[in-house]
N, C-alpha and C positions, 0 to 999 in steps of 0.2 A: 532537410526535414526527414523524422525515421519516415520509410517505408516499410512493405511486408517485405522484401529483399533484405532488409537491417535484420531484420526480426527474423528472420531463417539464418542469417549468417549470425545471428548472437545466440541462436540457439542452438549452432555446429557451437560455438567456443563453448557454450554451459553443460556441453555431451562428457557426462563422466563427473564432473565435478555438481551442478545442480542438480537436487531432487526432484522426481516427477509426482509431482501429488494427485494425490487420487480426485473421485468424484465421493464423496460419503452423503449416505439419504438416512432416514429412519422415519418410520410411519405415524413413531411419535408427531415429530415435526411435524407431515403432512398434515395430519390430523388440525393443529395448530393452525396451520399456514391457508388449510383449505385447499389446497394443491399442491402437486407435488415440488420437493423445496428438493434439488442439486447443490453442496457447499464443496466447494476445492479450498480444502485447510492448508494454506501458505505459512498457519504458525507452525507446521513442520518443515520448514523448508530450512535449509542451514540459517544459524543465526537467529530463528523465531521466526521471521515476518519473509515477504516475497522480496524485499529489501534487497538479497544476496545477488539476486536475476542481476538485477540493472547494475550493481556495484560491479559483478565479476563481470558482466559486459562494458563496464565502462574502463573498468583497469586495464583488460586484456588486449581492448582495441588501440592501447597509448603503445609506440614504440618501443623498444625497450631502454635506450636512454632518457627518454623520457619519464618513465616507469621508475628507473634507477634514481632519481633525485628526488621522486615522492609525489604522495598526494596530498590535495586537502578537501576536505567536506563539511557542508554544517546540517545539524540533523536532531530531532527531539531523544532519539537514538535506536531506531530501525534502522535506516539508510546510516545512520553512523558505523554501525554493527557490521552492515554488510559491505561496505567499503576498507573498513579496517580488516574484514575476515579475507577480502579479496585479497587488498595489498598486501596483506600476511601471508600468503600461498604466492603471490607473486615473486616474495621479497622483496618488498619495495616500503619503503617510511611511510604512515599517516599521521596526520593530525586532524582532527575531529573539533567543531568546533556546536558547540551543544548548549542548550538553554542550562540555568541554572535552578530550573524546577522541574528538569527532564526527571521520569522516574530513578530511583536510586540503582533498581537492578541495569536499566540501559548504559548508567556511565561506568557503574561496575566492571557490565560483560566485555564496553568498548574498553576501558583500559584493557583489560585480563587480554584481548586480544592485542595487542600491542601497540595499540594507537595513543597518542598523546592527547589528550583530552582539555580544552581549554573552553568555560563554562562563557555566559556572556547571558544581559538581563532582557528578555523579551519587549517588554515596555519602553525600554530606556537604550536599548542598544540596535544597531544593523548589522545585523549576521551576513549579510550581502557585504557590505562595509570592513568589514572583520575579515573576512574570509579573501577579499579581494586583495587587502593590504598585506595580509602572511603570504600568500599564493607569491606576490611579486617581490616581496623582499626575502622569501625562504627559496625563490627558482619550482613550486610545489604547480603542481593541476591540479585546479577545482574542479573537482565533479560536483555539479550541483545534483539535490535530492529527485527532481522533476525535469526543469528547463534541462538534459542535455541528451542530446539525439539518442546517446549510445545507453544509455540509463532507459530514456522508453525504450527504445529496444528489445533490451533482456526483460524490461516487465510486459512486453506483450509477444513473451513466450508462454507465458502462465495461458494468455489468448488460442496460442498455439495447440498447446495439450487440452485445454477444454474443450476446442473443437470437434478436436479427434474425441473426445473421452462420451459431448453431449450426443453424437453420430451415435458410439457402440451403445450408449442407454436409450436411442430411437427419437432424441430431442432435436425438431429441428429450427422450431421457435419457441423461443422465452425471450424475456425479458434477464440480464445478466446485474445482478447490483453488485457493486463496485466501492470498496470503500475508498474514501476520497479526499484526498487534501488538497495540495497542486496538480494532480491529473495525472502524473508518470504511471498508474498502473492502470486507468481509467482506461486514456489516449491510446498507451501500447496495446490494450483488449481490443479495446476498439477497431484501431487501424485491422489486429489481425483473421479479427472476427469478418471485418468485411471482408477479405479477402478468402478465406476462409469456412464460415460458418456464415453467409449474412443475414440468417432468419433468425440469429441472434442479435441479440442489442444490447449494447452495452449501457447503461444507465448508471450515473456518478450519488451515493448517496453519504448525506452531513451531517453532524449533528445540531439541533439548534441552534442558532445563535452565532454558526460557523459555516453560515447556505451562501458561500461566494461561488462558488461552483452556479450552484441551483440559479442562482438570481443572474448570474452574467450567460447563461444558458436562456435566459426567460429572457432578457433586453439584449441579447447579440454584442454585448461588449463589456470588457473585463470590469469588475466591482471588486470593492475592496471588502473584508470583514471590519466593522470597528472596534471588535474589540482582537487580540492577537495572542489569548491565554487566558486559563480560566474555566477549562475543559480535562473532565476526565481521559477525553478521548483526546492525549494529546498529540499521538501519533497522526493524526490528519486535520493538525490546526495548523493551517497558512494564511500568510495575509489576504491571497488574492489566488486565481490560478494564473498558471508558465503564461509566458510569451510564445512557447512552445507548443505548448498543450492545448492550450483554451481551441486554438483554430482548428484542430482535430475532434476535439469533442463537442462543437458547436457543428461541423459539419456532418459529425457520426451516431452522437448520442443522444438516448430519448429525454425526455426532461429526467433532473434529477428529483431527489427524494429526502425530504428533510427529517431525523427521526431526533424523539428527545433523551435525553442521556440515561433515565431511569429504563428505558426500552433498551440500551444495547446490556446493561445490568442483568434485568433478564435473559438475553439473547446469550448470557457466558454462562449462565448456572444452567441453562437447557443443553448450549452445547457440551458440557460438560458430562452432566447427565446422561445425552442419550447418544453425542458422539464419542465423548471420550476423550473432548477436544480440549486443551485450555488456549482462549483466547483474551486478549486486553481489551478494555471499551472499544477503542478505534476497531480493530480489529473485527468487534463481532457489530458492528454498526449494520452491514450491509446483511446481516443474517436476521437482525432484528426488523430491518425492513420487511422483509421477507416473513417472518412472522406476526410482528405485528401490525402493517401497513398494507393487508393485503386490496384495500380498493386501488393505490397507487400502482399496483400488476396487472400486467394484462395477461391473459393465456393461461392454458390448464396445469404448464409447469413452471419453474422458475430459478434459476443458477444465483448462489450471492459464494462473492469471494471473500471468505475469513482468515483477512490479511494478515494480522500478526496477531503473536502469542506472550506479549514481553510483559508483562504484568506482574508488580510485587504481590509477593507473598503475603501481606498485611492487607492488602487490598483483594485481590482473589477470597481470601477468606470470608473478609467482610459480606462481601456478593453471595457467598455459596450460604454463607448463615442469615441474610437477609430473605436470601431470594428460591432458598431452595431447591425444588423442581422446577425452577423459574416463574413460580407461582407470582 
């Protein structure tokens, strides 16, 4: 299981190669939020999203024979991105194995980084299944997107710098929201915050219709979503949370937070607006909680992490002419 030890030694390996994102506020938001709103934008982080942490922690920790015959991963294409970007600096093969409704700019960026890309139907197909059979018949290591120690790991480095960062802004409790699919960046916050920070909390938030997280946090035992697509926010649609995960954020995180998909639409045209930020549905999930769900916070401040940035052009547009000042 990761501990804060993993998580310090995966953030010696990310020294020099990961970006250390800031905290960004504007009084805008406050105003909005009612309190004061902390966002650490991970869409700048290599690749778009926080994605890159866990992927170069999980590449860098393989031997290097091992290394040398390649990877494999499957991914809507965040964690595609940043696996392929790793094993691309490692020199080492990927294959990427990706929905066939994944945004167009994700399978784009992961080919352009040199990953073999091979699509497969949400509905109709098992990406576990897929993934398991290339791995053994190509000699390739899965790195799963969540369930693999060394993946939470590098994402509860992002835990790490916001520690330090909510200290120098005088924060010693909030509520931390977390956008959230299977748990890998949820868990590693988590873990490192208690360690860490622990007047922070780390809190997992979904978007409707995709609260497996939220609901196996409320009954103490893993739930499935029934539906597995279908979401603009499709960077954090999973069936269910890790095997991994779940027992980390059931023993560390405060309830989750369910928000609806028109609210994280808003949440991209404001951060746009007043941070400067371009974020994807998934992505500004956890910021829209944060402005529009303020009875679900507790405390006078409040941290959300705006995990990824991967969002088509035709879409982005749409939102900023709908939704303007995030009116």
């Amino acid at each position: 299981m990761t501990d804060i030890t993993m998580i310090e030694a995966a953030a010696e390996r990310l020294k020099g190669h990961a970006r250390r994102t800031p905290l960004l506020s504007s009084p805008f938001l406050d105003e909005i939020a009612g309190r004061r709103v902390l966002i650490k934008p991970e869409a700048l982080q290599h690749t778009g999203s926080f994605k890159f942490r866990g992927g170069w922690s999980a590449v860098s920790a393989l031997d290097p024979e091992t290394r040398k015959r390649g990877v494999i991963a499957f991914s809507s294409g965040n964690h595609a991105q940043g696996v392929a970007y790793a094993a691309k600096l490692h020199g080492a093969p990927a294959v990427i194995i990706m929905p066939a409704d994944a945004p167009r700019l994700k399978i784009a960026n992961t080919k352009a980084l040199g990953a073999e890309v091979i699509t497969y139907d949400r509905e109709s197909e098992d990406r576990d299944e897929i993934g398991a059979r290339l791995a053994e018949d190509r000699g390739l290591t899965l790195i799963k997107p969540f369930d693999n120690p060394y993946v939470i790991a590098g994402q509860g480095t992002v835990g790490l710098e916001m520690a330090e960062q909510a200290a120098q802004e005088g924060v010693e409790k909030a509520d931390v929201l977390v956008c959230c699919g299977g748990g890998g960046l949820t868990s590693g916050i988590a873990l490192a915050l208690e360690a860490k920070a622990p007047g922070l909390r780390a809190r997992p938030v979904e978007p409707e219709g995709f609260d497996d997280v939220t609901r196996s946090l409320t009954s103490g035992r893993i739930e499935r979503n029934a539906r597995t697509s279908g979401s603009l926010c499709d960077a954090i649609i999973t069936p269910e949370p890790g095997q991994l995960t779940f027992p980390i954020m059931h023993r560390l995180c405060g309830l989750g937070v369910v928000v609806p998909e028109r609210d994280c639409l808003r949440a991209m045209a404001l951060a746009f607006s007043r941070l400067k930020v371009v974020l994807e549905p998934g992505g500004a999930i956890a910021l829209a909680a944060a402005l529009f769900h303020p009875e679900t916070i507790e405390g006078d401040a409040v941290i959300a992490v705006a995990s990824g940035g991967n969002v088509d052009a035709e879409l982005f547009a749409k939102v900023l002419e709908e939704f303007g000042e995030g009116s």
